[in-house]
N, C-alpha and C positions, 0 to 999 in steps of 0.2 A: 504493500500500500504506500509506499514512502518510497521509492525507487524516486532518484532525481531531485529527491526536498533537500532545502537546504533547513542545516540544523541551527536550535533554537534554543534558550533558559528561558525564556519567560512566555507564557501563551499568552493567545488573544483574547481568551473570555467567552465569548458565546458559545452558548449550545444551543444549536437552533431545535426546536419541538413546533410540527404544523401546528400554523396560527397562532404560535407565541412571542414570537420575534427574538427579538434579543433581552437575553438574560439581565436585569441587571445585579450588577455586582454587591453582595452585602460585608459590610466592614464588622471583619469579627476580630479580634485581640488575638495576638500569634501567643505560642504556650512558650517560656522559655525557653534557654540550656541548647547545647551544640543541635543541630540538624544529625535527625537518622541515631543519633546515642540518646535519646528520649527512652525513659521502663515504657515497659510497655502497657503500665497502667494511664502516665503522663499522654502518651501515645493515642491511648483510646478517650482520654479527656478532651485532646485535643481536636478529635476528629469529633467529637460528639457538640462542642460550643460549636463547630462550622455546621454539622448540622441541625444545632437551634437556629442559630442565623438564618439560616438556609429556611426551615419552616416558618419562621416569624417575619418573615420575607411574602412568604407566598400570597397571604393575604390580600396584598397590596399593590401584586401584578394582574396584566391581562388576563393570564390564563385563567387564575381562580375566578374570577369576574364571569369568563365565558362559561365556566362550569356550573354556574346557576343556572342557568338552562338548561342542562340536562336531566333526565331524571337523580332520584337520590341514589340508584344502582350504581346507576356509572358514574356520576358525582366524585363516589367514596374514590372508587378505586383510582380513577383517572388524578384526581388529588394525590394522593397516594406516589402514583408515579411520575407526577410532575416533581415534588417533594424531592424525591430521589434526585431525578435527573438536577435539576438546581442544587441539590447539596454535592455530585458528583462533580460541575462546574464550578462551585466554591471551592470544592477544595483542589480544585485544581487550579483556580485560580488567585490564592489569598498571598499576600508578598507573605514569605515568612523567613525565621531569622536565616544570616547568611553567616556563616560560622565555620563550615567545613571547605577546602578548597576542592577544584573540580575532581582533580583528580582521586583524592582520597572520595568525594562523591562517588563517582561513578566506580571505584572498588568497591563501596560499602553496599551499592544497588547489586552489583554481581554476588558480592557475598552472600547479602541476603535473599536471592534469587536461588541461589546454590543450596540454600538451608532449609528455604522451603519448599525443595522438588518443585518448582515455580511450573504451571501448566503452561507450555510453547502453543496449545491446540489451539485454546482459547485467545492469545495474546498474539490476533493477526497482525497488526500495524509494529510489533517492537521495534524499535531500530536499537542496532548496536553503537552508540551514541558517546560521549563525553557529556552528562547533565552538571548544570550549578550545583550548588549546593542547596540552594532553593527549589531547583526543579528534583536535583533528589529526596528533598524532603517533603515534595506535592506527590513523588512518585511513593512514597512509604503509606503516606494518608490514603491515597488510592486505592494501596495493597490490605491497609484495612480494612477497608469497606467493600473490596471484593471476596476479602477473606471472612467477612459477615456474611457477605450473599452465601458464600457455598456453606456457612454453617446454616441458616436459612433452608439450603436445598438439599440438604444433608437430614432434613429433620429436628435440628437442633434449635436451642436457643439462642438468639442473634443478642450480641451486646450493644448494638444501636437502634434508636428507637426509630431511626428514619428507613433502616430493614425492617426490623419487624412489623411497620406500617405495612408493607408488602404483602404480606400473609395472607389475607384476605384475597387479597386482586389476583392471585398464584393461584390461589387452593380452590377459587370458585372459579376462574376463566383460563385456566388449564397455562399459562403463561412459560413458557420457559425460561433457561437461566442465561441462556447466551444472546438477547436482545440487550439487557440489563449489563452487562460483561463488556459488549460491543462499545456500550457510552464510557463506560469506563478507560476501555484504552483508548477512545478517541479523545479520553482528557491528557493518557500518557501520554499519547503522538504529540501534542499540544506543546508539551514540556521541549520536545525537542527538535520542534520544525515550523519554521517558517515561512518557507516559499516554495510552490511547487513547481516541477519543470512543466510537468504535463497537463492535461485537462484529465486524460487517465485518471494522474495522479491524484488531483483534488477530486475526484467523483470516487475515487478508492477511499478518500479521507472522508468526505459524504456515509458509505456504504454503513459507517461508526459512528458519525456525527448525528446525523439525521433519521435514515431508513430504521434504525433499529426502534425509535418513536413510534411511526406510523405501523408498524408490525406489533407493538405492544397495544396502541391502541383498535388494531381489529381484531386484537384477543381478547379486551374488554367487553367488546360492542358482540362477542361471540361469533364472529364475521371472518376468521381468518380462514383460507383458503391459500393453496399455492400461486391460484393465479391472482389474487387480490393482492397479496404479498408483491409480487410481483411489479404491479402497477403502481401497488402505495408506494414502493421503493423512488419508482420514476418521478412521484409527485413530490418524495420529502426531498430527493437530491434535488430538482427544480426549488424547493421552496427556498433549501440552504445557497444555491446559488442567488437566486436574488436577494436572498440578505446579502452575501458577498460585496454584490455587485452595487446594494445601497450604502455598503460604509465602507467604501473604497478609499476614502480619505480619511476617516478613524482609523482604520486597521494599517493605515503604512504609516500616522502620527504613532500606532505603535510598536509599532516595527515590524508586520505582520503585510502579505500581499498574496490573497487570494487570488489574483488573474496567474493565469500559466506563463511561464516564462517563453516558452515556445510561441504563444500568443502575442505578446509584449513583444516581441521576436519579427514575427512578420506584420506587427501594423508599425514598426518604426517609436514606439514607447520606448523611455526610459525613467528612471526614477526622478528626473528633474519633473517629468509630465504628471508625476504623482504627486510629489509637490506641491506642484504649482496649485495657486488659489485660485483656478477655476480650468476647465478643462481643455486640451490644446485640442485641434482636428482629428489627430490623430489619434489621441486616446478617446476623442467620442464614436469614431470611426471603430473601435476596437469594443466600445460598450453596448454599442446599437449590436453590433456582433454576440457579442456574448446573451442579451436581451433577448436577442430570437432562440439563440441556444436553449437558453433554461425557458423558452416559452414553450420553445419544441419537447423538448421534455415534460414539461406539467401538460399540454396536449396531450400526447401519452399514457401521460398514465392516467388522467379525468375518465376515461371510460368506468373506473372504480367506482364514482358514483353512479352509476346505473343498474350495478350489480346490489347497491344497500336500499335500504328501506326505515324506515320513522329516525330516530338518534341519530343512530351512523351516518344515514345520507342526509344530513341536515348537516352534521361535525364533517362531513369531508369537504362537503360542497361548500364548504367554508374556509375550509383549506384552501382548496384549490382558489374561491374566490380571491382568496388574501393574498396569492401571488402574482395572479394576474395581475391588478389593481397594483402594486408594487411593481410588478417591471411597467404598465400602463403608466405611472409616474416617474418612470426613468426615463422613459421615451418623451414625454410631455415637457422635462426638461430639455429636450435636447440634448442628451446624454450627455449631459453636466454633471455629474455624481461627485465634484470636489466641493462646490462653492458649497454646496447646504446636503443635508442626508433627506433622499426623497420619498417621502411618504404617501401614500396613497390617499384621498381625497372617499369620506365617507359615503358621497351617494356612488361614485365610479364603485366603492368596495359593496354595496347592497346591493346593485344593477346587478353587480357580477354572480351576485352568491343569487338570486332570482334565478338566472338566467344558468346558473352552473344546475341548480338543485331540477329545474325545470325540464331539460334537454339529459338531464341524466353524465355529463361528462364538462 
């Protein structure tokens, strides 16, 4: 999944989840004492203040907003697993202390990788990396809270209360473990890559970012099929690209550049055009490009909605709305995506979700 990225200490932050947008970040208090030499009582404190944060948070985003709409079935559980995902993004993204140097880092991730029979099945994206000392100490919290999940799916008693919220949503809609897995290391790729060469590559970094959402949520909705799977895939990759593709000047203020390089490559881009306060010819010439890409793709996969019925086909056709409507605002701009972050204009986002729920796709 990582062929050609170039490597990274600090991620960007987002987890994209259909029709959630962008995460935002909650400020939780780092635990003292070296990075990665935390007991491992310290260890599990630490992970657990990021996920209060992380739920004391949710309240007060979109997502939970839209989930009053649904019934109280899927309410519970889809809360549940928004939960998750937002504490899995916290803690992958909280500055924490910088205290070990890279090198002893990136020994002490091997080491501890070595210790605990580390599963390679599960852990598509690794890269064999040099992390900070910070990114190996996002990479330890990580390994916490994956090491929850499989007590979790092991049967056992989970020591985080943002797993054991899980239990519910698992045990009544039949959920697997490797959706859940997937976010997780699309927080570790996070830690240690910044740019991709290919468009491959960033729809490989997609496959863990995004898709494993829309496959969780049509095991909620009791909806999941191989061929639905399939199509939601098409729809979350589209969705995460137009986020991309709206905060293209956020994410290289942080040192981060979703566009492929190979892309950047033949429209003539260079990092001054990212820069720049407002968009050259060439890099609109490069965005209207990308625009039809991820349109092409949420085309694609929209036949999804015509396959669901009551909840389901209300929550996709809402998905799907929200990206049209987002790249329709990229185009609107003139594919200006430096000067301001463009958002979609609410009657274009209601026309769409009519016209998505109505037509079936």
């Amino acid at each position: 999944m990582t062929r050609g990225a170039t490597q990274v200490s600090n991620r960007r932050g987002p987890l994209s989840v259909p029709g959630a947008g962008r995460w935002r970040r909650t400020a939780v208090a780092a635990a003292s004492g070296p990075a990665l030499a935390l007991p491992a009582q310290a260890q599990q404190t630490e992970t657990a203040v990021i996920t209060a944060g992380a739920a004391g948070q949710a309240s007060a985003e979109n997502f939970p907003v839209a989930l009053r709409l649904l019934p109280a079935r899927y309410r519970r559980h889809l809360m549940a697993v928004y939960t998750f995902a937002r504490t899995v993004d916290d803690v992958g993204d909280e500055a924490l202390p910088a205290t070990a140097a890279p090198d002893q880092a990136h020994d002490q991730v091997q080491a501890r990788d070595q210790a605990r029979g580390h599963d390679q099945a599960h852990d598509k994206a690794r890269v064999p990396a040099h992390p900070t000392n910070q990114a190996a100490h996002r990479l330890e919290l990580l390994d916490d809270l994956d090491d929850d999940l499989g007590r979790l799916y092991r049967g056992e008693t989970p020591r985080l209360a943002v797993i054991a919220q899980l239990d519910p949503a698992i045990a009544e809609c039949g959920i697997p473990a490797q959706p859940f897995r997937d976010l997780i290391q699309a927080n570790r790729q996070d830690q240690l890559v910044a740019r991709y060469q290919t468009f491959a590559d960033l729809t490989g970094y997609c496959e863990l970012s995004a898709n494993p959402v829309g496959r969780i949520v049509l095991y909620v909705f009791g909806a999941w099929t191989p061929r639905r799977a399939r199509l939601s895939d098409k729809v979350c990759t589209a969705l995460q690209l137009a986020e991309h593709w709206q905060d293209v000047a956020e994410d290289y203020r942080n040192g981060r550049v979703y566009l492929p390089a190979e892309d950047l490559d033949r429209f003539g881009c260079t990092d001054a055009d990212l820069a720049a306060p407002t968009a050259s010819q060439q890099l609109r010439a490069l965005m209207s490009f990308q625009v039809t890409r991820a349109s092409a793709w949420l085309s694609a996969g929209s036949p999804l909605i015509g396959t669901l019925r009551g909840a389901a086909r209300v929550a996709v056709a809402g998905y799907v709305a929200g990206g049209r409507a987002a790249l329709a605002a990229i185009e609107a701009a003139d594919h200006d995506v430096l000067a301001a972050t463009r958002k979609p204009a609410k009657p274009r986002l209601l026309a769409e979700l009519a016209r998505a729920y109505t037509r079936g796709r």
